[in-house]
Every structure is written in structure tokens, then in C-alpha cells.
N, C-alpha and C positions, 0 to 999 in steps of 0.2 A: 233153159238155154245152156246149150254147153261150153265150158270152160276149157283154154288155153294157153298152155304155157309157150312162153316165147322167151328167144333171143334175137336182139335187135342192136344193129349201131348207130349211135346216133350222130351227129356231126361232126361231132370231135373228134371221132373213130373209136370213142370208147361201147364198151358190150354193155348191153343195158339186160336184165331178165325180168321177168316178172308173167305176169297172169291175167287175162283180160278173157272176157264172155264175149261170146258170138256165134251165130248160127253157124258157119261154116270157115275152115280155117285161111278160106280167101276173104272170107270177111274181115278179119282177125285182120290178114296182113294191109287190106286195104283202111283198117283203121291204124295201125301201125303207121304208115306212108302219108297219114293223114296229120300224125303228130311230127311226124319230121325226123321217124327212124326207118333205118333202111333192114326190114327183118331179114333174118340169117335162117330160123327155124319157128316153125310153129307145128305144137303136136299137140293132139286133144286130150285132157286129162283125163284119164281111163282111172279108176277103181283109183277114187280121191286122193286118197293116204301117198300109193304106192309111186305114182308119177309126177307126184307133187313132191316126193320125199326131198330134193335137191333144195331148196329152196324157201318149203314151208315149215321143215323141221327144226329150225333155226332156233325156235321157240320165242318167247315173246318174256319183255320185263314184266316183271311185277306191275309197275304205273299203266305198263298199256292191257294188262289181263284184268286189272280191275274194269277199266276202262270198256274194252272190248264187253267184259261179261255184265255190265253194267249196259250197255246199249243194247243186247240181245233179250237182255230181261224187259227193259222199255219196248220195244220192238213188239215181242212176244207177250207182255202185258196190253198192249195196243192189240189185238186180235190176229197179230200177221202170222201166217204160219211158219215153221223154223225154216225153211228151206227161202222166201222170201224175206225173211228177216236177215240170215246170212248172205242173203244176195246185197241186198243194202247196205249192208255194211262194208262188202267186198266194193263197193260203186264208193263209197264215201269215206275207203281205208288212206290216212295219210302215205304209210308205208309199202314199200313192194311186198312185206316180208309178212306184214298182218294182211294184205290181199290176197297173197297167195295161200296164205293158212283159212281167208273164210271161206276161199272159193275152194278150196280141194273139202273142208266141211262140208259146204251146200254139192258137191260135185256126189259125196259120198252117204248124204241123207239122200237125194234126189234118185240114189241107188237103191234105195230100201233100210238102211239102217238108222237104225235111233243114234237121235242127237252122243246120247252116251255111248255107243258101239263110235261113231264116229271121230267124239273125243278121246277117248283110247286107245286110238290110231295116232298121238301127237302126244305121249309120254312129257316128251322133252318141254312142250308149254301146259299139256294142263295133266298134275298129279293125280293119284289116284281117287283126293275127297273131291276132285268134279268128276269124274267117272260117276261115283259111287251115288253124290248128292241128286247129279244131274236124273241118273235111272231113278230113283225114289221120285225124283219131283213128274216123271214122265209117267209115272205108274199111278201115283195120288191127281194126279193133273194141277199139279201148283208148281207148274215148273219156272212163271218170272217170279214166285217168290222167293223160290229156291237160289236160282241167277241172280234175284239180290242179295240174297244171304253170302254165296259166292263171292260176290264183288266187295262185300262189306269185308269178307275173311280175307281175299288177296291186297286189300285197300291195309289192313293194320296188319298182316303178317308184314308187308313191305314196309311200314312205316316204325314195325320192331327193329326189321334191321335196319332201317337206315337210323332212327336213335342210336343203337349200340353203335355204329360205325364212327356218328359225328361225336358220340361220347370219348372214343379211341381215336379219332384223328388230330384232334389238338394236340393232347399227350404225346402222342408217336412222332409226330412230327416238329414239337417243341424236344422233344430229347435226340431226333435229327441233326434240327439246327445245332443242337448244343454241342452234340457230337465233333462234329463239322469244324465248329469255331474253335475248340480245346484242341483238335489235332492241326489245326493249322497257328494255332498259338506255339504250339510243342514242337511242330518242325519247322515254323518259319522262321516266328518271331524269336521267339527263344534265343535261340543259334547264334543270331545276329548281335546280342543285347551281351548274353552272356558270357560270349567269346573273348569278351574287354576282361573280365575278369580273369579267366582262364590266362592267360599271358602274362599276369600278375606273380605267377607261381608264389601263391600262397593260399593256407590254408583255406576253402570255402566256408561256409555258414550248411550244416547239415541240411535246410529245405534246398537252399543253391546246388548242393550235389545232388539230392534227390530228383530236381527238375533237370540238371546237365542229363541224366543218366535216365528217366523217359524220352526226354527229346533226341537223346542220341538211339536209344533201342527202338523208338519210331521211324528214327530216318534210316536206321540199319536194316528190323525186320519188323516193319509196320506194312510191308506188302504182305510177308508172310503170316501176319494176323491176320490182318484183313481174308487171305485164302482159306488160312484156319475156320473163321467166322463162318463164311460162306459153305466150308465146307459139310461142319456143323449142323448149317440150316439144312442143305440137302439131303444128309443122312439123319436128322428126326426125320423130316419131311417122306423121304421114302421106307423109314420104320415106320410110320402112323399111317403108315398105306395097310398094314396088316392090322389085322381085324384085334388080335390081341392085345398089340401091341396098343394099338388106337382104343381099347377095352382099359387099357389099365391106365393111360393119360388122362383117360375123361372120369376115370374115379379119383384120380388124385385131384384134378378139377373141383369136383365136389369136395374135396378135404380141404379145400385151402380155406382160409378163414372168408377172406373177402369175394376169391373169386367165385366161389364154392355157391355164396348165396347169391350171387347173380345170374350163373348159370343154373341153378334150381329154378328161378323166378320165370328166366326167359323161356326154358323149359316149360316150365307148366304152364306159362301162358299160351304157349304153341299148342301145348296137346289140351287143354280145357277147352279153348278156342274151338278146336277142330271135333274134340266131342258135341261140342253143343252141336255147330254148325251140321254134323251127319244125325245127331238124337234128333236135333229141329226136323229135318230133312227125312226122319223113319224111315233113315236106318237101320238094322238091328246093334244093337250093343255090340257086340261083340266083334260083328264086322269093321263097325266106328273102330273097336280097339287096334283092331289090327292094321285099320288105316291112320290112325295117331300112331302109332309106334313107328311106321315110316316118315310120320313130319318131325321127330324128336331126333335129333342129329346125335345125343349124349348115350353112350351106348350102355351104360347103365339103365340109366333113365328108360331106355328104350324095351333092356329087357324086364324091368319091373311092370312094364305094361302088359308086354306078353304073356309075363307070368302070371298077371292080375288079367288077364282074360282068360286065360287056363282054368283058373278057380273060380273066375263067374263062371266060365260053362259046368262046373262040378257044383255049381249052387252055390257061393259062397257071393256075398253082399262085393258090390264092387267099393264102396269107397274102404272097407272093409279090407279087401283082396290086393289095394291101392296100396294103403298105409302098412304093410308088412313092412315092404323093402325097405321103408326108410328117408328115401329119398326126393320125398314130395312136401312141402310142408303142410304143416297141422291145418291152419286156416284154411285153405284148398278143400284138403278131403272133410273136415268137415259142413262146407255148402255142401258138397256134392253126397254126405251123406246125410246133409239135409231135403236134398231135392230127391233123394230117393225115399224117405220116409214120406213126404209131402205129392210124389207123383209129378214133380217139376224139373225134374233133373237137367233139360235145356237151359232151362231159365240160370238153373243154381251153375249148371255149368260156364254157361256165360257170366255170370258174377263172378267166378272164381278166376275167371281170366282177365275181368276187369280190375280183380284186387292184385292180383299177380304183377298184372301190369303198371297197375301205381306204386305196388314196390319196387318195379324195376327204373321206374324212371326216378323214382327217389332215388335210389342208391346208386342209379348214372350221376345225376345231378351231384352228388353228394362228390362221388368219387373224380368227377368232372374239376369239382370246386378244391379237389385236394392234389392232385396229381400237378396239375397245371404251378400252382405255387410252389410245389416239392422239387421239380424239376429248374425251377427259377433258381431256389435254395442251394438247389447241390450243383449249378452251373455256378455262380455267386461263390460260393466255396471253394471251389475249382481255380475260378479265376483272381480271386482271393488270397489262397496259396501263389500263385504263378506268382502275383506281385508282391506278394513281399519275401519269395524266395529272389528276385531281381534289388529289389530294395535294400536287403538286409546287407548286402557287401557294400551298397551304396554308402550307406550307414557308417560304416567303417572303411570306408575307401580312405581314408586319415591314416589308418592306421598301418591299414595293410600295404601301404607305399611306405612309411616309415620305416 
């Protein structure tokens, strides 16, 4: 059944888009009129990718690609064939954005091409290890196993980053609020408090003038910081846009003490992961390398891979060819040069991402448990100073009227 993209208004005047199957594009509009929109356009999706591009490109989360690739494997483990399986799913998509991405799929296998020629046309939601995993599993014919391997890979690649993210939002947002309250202590209260003194004409207490003369270069040029700041951020921001530039940040990355071994961890859990998941999948080596060196963000990290599939193609042992650079740890490459003495190298590869990953979440947790209190500490200090830089003339307010 062929598939149609439409716009339609629905009562409120608002434009509605989206993608609905039907024999004929009168069909289409008479189920449109049935829902209680008034269609504007309906056109038939020709050559899936290309006419769908508006709408289906969008790409999809993480939550909903496990999800998705996780029902196509059930589906297609169930006997349904991929073009009925993607139809089902298109009928049972909560979204416009995942309906119009299964139907221009089923629109563009129903065309002739394989599921992976299909997904390859849709960059922007599935990477290149489903391209690469899905052709292996369409060629060995284990492809809902493979779609589950898939969905297991997008299910903890997501759930890497959302760890790291809630490990850095407390922090970030606890030195926020601090922010916040110290500069509103320094240009409001302040002012108010310590203007009694000032009228005194006499000498202050050294913290008393240090605090007059923040609160005053706050209220002077604390906009012009504040622009500085911001400025700042924009120009790293658009230096780390260059390749070299963004080259020599992610090596100092790895030199820092703490942050260095976290970014290694998450690292290699990305790229062990994504070995396994394409060695599972017979891939060839080396092809897997070259598609882990695009899921590895650190661009070190990135070309040590490169450069360690350069030398497995010259013969040289990959955990071998691994461990030159430097920058993988020791644990890591030796499973994987134990899965390669042993002929398990999937297996040892997914160990090595399993261990990766329990040090990552150690050292979130760890650094979770330090940050959080450190940032109490030095707001407490802060605030600490303020008061007994107020206090202190209080103290001798006796004296300094006499």
C-alpha cells in the first residue's frame, strides 16, 4: 500500500504534517476529513528517503531508536517480513516523526532495497554500526538478532550519556545557584549594610574594604564581565569548531588527572561496545574499526584507532596495534588480547565495555560525592567572608564613633 505525506488543518487552524498509507491519494484525504482535518496537500511518497526527507529526517532519540529497533526485531523475529513489519509499526507509531521515518523505510524496501541500503538513507537517526550491522545480519539471515543487539547498543550508549549528564548537573547547577546568590549578596546587600559605615569616615577593617571594592566593581563593570564571559565562551566555542584546534583540547582532556580518566573510560566503553556489537554481527575487523572511530568523539582516541586498523591491515595483532598509542587502558586491551588468543574476541570485547563502564560509573559516583560538598564549602567560605567582613566594624563600631 502506498504511502502519503500530507498537510492538513485541523480545527484550530493550526497545520498539522505527517504520513498515512492508502490506496489512492482521495483515499488519504477522505480519511484525513474523517479525523476532523481539513487537508491542504497530499502527495505520494516516491523514492522513500527523498520525499519524505522534510519531515522524516528529523531523526529520532536515543529512547525511541532502542525502542523502535527493539520492535522490528520482535516483529521480524515473529516470521513478518521487513516491509510488513515496518508497516506495523508505521500503524502503531505514537509519533508523526517515527511514522513518517517507518513509512518512507517500508515505502523504500517495498522499492527493492535492503533494509540496510534503506537505513542509510536516514544518517541523521541511524549511524553507520546499523547500516553496517543491519547488511551482516541480512547476509547471515540473523537479522532479529542482530536488531537486538542493536537495541541493547542504543539502549546503554543512551544511558552512558544520560549518567554522565546527571553526574554534571547537580555540580553545574549547584555552582549556578552559588553564583547567583554571591553576586546578589555583592550588589545588593552589601551596599545597603555597608554604606552605614562608610559615612563614619574612618578607617575600615581590611576584609570591609575588600568587600566595598567587589561590590562596587560589580555594580560598576559586572555587566562588562558578565560580556567578557560570554564572550569567552563563544570564542573557544568557535575555535573547537577547527579540527586542530578541537585535536589539541581533547589531548589535554586526557592529561588532566581526573578528567583524563574519565574520558578514557567513557571512551573505550563507546568504542569496545561498538566492536563487539559489529565482530557479533561479522563484520570484518577492520571495517568495525573504522566504524568505532566515528562513535569515539575524542579525537585522539579517534586516531589511535585508525592508526590501529592501519596496522592490523599490515598484520600486526590488534590489541597489539591498540596499546601503542597509549591511550586506552591496560585492563581493556588486555581482554581483547585475550579474546583474540582464545577466538572470542566479541565476547572479550563486550567484557571490556562492561568493565570500562563500571569504572565509569565509579568515578561519576565518586566525583558526584566530591564536587557536590566542595561547592557547598567554597559558597560557605564566600559567605563567611561577606559576614564578618560586615561584622568586623560592627565589633568596633565603640570605637570608631569615639
Amino acid at each position: 500500500m502506498p504511502a502519503f505525506a500530507y498537510q492538513a488543518l485541523d480545527a484550530s487552524g493550526k497545520t498539522q504534517r505527517g504520513v498515512l498509507q492508502g490506496d489512492t491519494a482521495r483515499a488519504v484525504r477522505g480519511t484525513l476529513r474523517e479525523r476532523g482535518l481539513n487537508p491542504l496537500s497530499v502527495e505520494e511518497v516516491r523514492e522513500g528517503a527523498q520525499r519524505a526527507t522534510p519531515f522524516a529526517r528529523r531523526g529520532l532519540g536515543g529512547a525511541e531508536l532502542a525502542l523502535l529497533t527493539r520492535q522490528l526485531a520482535t516483529l521480524i523475529g515473529a516470521g513478518l517480513p521487513v516491509e510488513e513489519a515496518l508497516g506495523a509499526l508505521g500503524e502503531q507509531a505514537e509519533s508523526g516523526r517515527q511514522r513518517a521515518l517507518t513509512v518512507a523505510l517500508r515505502a523504500r524496501v517495498m522499492e527493492g532495497a535492503s533494509l540496510a541500503q534503506a537505513l542509510a538513507e536516514f544518517p541523521e537517526t541511524f549511524p553507520d554500526i546499523f547500516r553496517a550491522s543491519v547488511a551482516a545480519g541480512e547476509q547471515s539471515g540473523r537479522l532479529d538478532g542482530v536488531l537486538e543487539k542493536l537495541a541493547d547498543y542504543a539502549e546503554a550508549r543512551d544511558a552512558l550519556k544520560q549518567k554522565v549528564l546527571a553526574a554534571l548537573a547537580y555540580p553545574l547547577l549547584l555552582s549556578l545557584v552559588a553564583v547567583a546568590v554571591v553576586a546578589g549578596l555583592l550588589t545588593w546587600v552589601v551596599p545597603q549594610i555597608v554604606g552605614v559605615f562608610q559615612n563614619l569616615h574612618q578607617t575600615l577593617p581590611l576584609a570591609t574594604r575588600v568587600l566595598i571594592g567587589l561590590s562596587d566593581f560589580l555594580r560598576g563593570w559586572g555587566w562588562l564581565l558578565l560580556l567578557a564571559l560570554l564572550a569567552a565562551v563563544a570564542a573557544g566555542h568557535l575555535a573547537l569548531r577547527g579540527e586542530a584546534m578541537r585535536a589539541r583540547w581533547h589531548g589535554l582532556l586526557l592529561r588532566l588527572p581526573l578528567v583524563g580518566r574519565l574520558v578514557r573510560a567513557a571512551e573505550t566503553a563507546r568504542a569496545t561496545r561498538t566492536l563487539a556489537l559489529l565482530a557479533g554481527s561479522a563484520v570484518p575487523l577492520l571495517d568495525a574499526l573504522g566504524i568505532a572511530a566515528q562513535v569515539v568523539a575524542n579525537r585522539p582516541m579517534r586516531a589511535a584507532l585508525r592508526q590501529a586498523a592501519a596496522k592490523v591491515r599490515e598484520g600486526s595483532a590488534f590489541a597489539r596495534a591498540l596499546g601503542e598509542s597509549g591511550h586506552f587502558p591496560p585492563v581493556a586491551l588486555r581482554l581483547i588480547a585475550s579474546g583474540e588468543r582464545s577466538g572470542e574476541l566479541p565476547r572479550m570485547l563486550e567484557e571490556a565495555a562492561a568493565q570500562q563502564q563500571r569504572e565509569l560509573d565509579r568515578w561519576l559516583t565518586a566525583l558526584t560525592a566530591v564536587l557536590g560538598p566542595a561547592v557547598i564549602l567554597a559558597v560557605g567560605a564566600i559567605v563567611l567572608f561577606i559576614v564578618l567582613a560586615i561584622l568586623l566594624p560592627i565589633f568596633n563600631l565603640n570605637q570608631m564613633v569615639k
